[in-house]
Each structure stands twice: as structure tokens, then as C-alpha cells.
C-alpha positions as CSV (number, residue, x, y, z in Angstrom):
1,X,-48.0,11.8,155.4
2,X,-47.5,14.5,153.0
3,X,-45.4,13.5,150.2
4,X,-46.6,9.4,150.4
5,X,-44.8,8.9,146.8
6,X,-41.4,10.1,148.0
7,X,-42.1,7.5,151.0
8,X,-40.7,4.4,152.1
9,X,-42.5,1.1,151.6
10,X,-41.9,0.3,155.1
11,X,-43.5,4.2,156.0
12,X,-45.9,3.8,153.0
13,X,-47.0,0.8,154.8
14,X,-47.7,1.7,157.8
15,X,-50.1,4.3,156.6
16,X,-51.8,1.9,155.2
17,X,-52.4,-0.5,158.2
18,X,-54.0,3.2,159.5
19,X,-56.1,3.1,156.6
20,X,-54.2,5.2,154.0
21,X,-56.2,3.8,150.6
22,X,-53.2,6.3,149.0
23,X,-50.3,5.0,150.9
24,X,-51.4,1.2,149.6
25,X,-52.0,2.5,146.1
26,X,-48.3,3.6,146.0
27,X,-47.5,0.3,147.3
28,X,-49.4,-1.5,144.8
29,X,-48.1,0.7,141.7
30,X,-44.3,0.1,143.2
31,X,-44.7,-3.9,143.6
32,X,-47.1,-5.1,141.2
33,X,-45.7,-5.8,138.2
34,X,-42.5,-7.7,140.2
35,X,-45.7,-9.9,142.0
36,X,-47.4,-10.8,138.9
37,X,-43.9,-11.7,137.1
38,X,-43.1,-13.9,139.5
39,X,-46.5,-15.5,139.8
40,X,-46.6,-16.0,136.3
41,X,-43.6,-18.0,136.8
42,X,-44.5,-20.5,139.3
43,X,-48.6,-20.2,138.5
44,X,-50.0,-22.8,136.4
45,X,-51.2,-20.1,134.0
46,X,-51.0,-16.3,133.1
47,X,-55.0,-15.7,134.2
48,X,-54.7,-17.7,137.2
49,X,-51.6,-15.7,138.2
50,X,-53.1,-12.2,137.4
51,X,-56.0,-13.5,139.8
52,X,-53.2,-14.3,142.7
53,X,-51.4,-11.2,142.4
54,X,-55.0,-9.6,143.1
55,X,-55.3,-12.0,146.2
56,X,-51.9,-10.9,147.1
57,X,-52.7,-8.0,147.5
58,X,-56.2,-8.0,149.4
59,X,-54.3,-10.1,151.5
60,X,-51.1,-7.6,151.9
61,X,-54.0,-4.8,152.6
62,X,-56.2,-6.8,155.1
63,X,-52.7,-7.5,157.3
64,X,-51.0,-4.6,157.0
65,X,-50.9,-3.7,160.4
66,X,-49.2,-7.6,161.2
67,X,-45.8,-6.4,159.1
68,X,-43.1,-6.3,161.7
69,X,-40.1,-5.6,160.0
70,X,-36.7,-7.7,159.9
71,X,-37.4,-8.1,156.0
72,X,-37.9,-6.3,153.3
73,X,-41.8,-5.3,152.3
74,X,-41.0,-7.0,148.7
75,X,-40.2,-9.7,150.7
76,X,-42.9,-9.8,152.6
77,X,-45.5,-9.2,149.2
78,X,-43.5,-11.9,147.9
79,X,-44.0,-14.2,150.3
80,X,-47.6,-13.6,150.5
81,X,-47.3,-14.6,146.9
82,X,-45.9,-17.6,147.1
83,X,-48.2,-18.9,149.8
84,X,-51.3,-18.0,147.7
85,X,-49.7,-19.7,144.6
86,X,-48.9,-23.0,146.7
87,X,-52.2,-22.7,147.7
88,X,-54.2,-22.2,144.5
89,X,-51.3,-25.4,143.2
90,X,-52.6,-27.9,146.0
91,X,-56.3,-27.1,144.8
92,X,-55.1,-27.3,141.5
93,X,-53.9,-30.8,142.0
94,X,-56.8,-32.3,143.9
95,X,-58.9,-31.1,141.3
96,X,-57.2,-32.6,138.8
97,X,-56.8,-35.8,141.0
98,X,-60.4,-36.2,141.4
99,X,-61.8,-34.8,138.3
100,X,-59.3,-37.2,136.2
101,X,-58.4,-33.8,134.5
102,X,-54.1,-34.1,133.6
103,X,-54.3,-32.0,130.9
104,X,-50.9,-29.7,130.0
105,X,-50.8,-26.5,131.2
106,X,-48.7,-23.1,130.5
107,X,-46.3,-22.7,132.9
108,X,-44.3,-19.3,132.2
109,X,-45.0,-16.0,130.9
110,X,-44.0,-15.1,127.2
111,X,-39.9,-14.5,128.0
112,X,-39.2,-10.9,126.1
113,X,-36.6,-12.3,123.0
114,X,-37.1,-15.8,122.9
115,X,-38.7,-17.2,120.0
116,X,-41.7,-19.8,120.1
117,X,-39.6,-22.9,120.3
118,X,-37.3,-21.6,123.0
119,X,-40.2,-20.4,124.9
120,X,-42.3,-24.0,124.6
121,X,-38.8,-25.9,125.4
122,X,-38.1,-23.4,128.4
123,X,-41.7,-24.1,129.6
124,X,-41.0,-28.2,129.3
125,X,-38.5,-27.4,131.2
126,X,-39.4,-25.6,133.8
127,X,-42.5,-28.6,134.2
128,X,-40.2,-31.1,135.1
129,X,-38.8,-28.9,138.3
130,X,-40.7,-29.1,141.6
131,X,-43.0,-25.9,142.8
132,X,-40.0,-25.3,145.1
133,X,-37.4,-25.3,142.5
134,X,-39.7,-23.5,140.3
135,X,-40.2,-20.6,143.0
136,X,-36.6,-20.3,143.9
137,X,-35.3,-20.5,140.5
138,X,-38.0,-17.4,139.4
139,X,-37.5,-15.5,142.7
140,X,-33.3,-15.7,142.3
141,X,-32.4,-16.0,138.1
142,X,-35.8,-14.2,136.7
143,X,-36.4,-11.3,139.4
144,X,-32.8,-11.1,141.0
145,X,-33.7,-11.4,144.4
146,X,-30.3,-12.8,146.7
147,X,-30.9,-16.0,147.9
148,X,-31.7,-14.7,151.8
149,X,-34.6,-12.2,150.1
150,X,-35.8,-15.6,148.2
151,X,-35.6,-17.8,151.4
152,X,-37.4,-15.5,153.5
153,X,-40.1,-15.0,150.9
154,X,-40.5,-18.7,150.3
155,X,-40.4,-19.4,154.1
156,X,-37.2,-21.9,153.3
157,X,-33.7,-22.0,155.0
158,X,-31.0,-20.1,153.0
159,X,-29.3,-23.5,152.0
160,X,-32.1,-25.1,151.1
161,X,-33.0,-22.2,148.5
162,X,-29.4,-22.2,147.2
163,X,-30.1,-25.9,146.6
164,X,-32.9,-25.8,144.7
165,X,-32.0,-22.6,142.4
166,X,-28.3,-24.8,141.7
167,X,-30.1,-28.3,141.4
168,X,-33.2,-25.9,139.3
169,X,-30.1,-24.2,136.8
170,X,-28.3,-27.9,135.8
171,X,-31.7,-29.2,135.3
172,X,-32.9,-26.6,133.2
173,X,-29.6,-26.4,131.0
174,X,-29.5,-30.2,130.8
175,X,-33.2,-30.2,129.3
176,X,-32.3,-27.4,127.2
177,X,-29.1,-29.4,125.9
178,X,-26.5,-26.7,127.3
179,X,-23.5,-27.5,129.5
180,X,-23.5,-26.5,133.0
């Protein structure tokens, strides 16, 4: 590959699954900061999430050669995202379950704009939504991905994702005392 930066991400990774270290590094640069957004959003907190994005992406590197196509490869990262943050949230919660620990935790990066209040009521808000909600809300409102890029990367029929960004919206406008 000559040119890797003018590449796809579907060429870009396949050089990679041949061992392109470059290739990858593209990858990384052109996905990273979409990853991390959207695992600050469903991760329990903003160091844990930097740590998934990382895992993400050993894991993206170590199976790059088991991409087949039929979605896109931000789908694909994406979905290797949300499996490592369900993952690291079950741990989370049988920690917590056997240590006794419930303590509050952040759940959302620092929204650009919004002012203190807004973002601790938007966080309460997002806490009392379910990890799938949580997921298909961030994938489809916060980093515009359609509803069939969300389901594939959550692994979740189309209607069931459509169901939990509508139910995810009226719940979040009703505990932040908007109309829907």
C-alpha cells in the first residue's frame, strides 16, 4: 500500500491483519476519538472508558484478519466497544455486589455547552436508563450513527434499537422536565 492515509478503512484494514503497524495507526487516528466518546457515554467513568477504548483496540488489532465485511469498520470498532464496556459493567457490578460498594458514579463525559447543573441532571438522567438504552441512545442521538449501524454494533435487532433510543429520549426529557 503506498498511499495508506488516502486508504479505505476496509483496505487500511486489511493491511493490518498482514501486519501493517501503519495501516492500523491510520485506523486508530481515524476512529479513536468516535470510540472513546461513545465509551464515555455508556462507561461508568471517563478513566475507565479511556482504558476500554485502549482494549478496543488491542482487540480490533489482534482480530483483524476475522473482519469479513457486510458492515461498516466503525461498526465493527464499535461493536468491539460495546462488548468490552458490557463486559468491564458486569465486573463492575459483581464487584460492587460483593464488596457492598454502591457508591455513585459519573456516567457521561463533560457535554461541550452545558453548564454544571445541566450536565449533573443529564447524568441522573442518563442513570436511570438501562446499559442497552444507554448504548443505543449514545450510538444514535450523541454520535449519529442510523439505527441499523447502532444495531449491528450493539449486536441487537433493528426494532429493538429503535425501541430503546424512543423509550431512552421520553425518559430522558421526562427527567429533565421537557415535553416529548
Amino acid at each position: 500500500m503506498e498511499n495508506p492515509s488516502g486508504a479505505s478503512d476496509e483496505e487500511l484494514l486489511a493491511a493490518a491483519a498482514k501486519g501493517s503497524e501503519r495501516a492500523f495507526g491510520i485506523l486508530v487516528d481515524r476512529h479513536q476519538q468516535a470510540v472513546r466518546a461513545f465509551l464515555r457515554r455508556v462507561a461508568v467513568n471517563r478513566d475507565e472508558a479511556d482504558d476500554l477504548a485502549q482494549e478496543t483496540f488491542l482487540s480490533a488489532w489482534s482480530s483483524a484478519g476475522s473482519f469479513r465485511g457486510g458492515s461498516a469498520v466503525r461498526s465493527w470498532l464499535m461493536g468491539i466497544a460495546w462488548r468490552k464496556a458490557k463486559s468491564a459493567a458486569r465486573s463492575l457490578f459483581r464487584g460492587m455486589a460483593r464488596d457492598g460498594a454502591y457508591e455513585q458514579r459519573a456516567l457521561l463525559e463533560r457535554e461541550e455547552g452545558a453548564g454544571i447543573e445541566d450536565r449533573l441532571s443529564l447524568q441522573k438522567a442518563l442513570g436511570g436508563l438501562s446499559l442497552e438504552q444507554r448504548a443505543a441512545v449514545a450510538l444514535c442521538l450523541a454520535s449519529d450513527f442510523s439505527h441499523g449501524d447502532a444495531a449491528e454494533a450493539l449486536g441487537l435487532p433493528l426494532g429493538t434499537v429503535k425501541s430503546h433510543v424512543a423509550r431512552g429520549r421520553a425518559k430522558l426529557v421526562e427527567a429533565l422536565g421537557g415535553r416529548s
